[in-house]
C-alpha positions as CSV (number, residue, x, y, z in Angstrom):
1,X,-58.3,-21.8,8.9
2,X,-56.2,-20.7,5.7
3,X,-52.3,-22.1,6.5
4,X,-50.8,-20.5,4.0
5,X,-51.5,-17.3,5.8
6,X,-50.9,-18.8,9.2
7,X,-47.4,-20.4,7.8
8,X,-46.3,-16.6,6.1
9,X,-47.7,-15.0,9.6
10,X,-44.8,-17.8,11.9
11,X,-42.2,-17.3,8.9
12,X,-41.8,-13.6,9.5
13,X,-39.9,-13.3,11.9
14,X,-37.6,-16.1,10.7
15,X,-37.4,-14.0,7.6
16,X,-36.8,-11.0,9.5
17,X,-34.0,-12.4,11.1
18,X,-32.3,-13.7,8.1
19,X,-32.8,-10.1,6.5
20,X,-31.4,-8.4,9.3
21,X,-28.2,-10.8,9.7
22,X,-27.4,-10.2,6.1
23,X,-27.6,-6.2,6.7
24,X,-25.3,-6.9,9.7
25,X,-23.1,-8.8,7.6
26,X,-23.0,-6.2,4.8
27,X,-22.4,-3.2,7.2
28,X,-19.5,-5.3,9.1
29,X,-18.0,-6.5,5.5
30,X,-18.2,-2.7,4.2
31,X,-17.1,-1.2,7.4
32,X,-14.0,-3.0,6.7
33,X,-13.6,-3.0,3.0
34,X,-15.3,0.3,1.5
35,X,-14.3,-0.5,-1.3
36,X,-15.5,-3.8,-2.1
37,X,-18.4,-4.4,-4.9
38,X,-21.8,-5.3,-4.3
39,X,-20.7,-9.3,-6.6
40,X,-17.5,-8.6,-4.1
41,X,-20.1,-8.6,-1.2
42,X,-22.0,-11.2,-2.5
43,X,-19.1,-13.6,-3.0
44,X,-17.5,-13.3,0.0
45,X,-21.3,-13.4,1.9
46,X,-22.1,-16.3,0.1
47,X,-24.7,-14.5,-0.5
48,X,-26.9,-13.5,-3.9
49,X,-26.2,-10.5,-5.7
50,X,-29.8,-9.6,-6.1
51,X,-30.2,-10.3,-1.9
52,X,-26.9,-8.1,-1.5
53,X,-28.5,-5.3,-4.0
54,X,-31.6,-5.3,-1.9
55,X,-29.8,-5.0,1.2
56,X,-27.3,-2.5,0.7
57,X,-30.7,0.1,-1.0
58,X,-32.1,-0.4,2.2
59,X,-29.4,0.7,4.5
60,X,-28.4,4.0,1.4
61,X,-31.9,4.6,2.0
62,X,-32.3,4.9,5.3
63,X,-29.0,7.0,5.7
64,X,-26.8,3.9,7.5
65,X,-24.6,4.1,4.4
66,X,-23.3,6.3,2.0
67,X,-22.3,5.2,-1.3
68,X,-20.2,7.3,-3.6
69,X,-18.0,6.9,-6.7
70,X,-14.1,6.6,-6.6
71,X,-12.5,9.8,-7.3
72,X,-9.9,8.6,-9.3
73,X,-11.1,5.5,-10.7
74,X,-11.1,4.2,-14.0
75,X,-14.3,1.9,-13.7
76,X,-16.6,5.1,-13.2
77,X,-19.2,2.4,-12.0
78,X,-17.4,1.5,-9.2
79,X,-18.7,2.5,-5.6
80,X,-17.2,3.3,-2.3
81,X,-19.9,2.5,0.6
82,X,-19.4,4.3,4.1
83,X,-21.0,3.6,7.1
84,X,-22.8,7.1,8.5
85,X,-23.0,7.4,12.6
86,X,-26.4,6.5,12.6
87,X,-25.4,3.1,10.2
88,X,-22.1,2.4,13.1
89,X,-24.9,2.7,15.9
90,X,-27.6,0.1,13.7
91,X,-24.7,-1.9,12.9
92,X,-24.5,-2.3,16.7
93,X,-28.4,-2.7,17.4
94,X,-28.3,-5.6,14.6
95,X,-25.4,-7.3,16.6
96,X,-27.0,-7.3,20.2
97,X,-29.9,-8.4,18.5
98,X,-28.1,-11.2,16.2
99,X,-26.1,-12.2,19.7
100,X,-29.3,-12.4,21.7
101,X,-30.8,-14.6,19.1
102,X,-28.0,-17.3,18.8
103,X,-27.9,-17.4,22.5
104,X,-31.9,-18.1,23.0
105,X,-30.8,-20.8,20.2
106,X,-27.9,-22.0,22.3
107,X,-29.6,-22.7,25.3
108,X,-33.0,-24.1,23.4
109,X,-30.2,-26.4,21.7
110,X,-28.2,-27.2,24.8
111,X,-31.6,-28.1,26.7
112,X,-32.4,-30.5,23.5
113,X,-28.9,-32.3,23.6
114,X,-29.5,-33.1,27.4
115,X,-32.8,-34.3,26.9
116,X,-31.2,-36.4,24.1
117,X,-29.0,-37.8,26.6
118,X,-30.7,-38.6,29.1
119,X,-32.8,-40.8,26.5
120,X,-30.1,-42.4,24.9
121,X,-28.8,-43.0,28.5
122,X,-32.5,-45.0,29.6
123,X,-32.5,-46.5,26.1
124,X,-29.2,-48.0,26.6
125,X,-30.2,-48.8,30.1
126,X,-33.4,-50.5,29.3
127,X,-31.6,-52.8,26.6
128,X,-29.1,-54.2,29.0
């Protein structure tokens, strides 16, 4: 059995899910600040300008935001992203999807921390 493939295959959807909660947090971010720069983004992400670059292409490209320049601006390279109707209703998709991830987390962690309990409990007991 080659691992390598078997290790990129189980990573996928990790790395799905970390692609898609940084899309979510660049549509919430812009939705708020239009205005903001992709370093802007970035900064306030915590996030890499290169992953921020990648992220907001993908969403201009499939029509969830438009980016235009400022009208009046002096820095002629500065943008102004807005979120389309179809980029409001993926921003909401990402978020039921983000919010029934953390809570399949939740309970997987919640489960672990009463397992962990109980066996610090019969450790504890067992010692006595």
């Amino acid at each position: 059995m080659n691992t390598s493939a078997h290790n990129s295959e189980d990573n996928q959807p990790c790395e799905k899910a970390s692609r898609d909660e940084l899309r979510l947090r660049v549509l919430r971010l812009i939705e708020k600040h239009p205005e903001m720069s992709q370093r802007d983004i970035a900064r306030e992400l915590g996030a890499s300008l290169g992953g921020v670059n990648y992220a907001l292409k993908a969403l201009i490209e499939r029509g969830f935001v438009k980016a235009g320049n400022f009208g009046r601006s002096d820095n002629k390279g500065a943008y102004l992203y807005l979120l389309t109707p179809e980029g409001v209703a993926q921003k909401s998709a990402l978020a039921a999807r983000f919010l029934s991830r953390k809570i399949e987390e939740y309970e997987a962690l919640r489960q672990e921390i009463k397992s962990l309990k109980r066996e610090v409990s019969l450790e504890r007991g067992a010692g006595s």
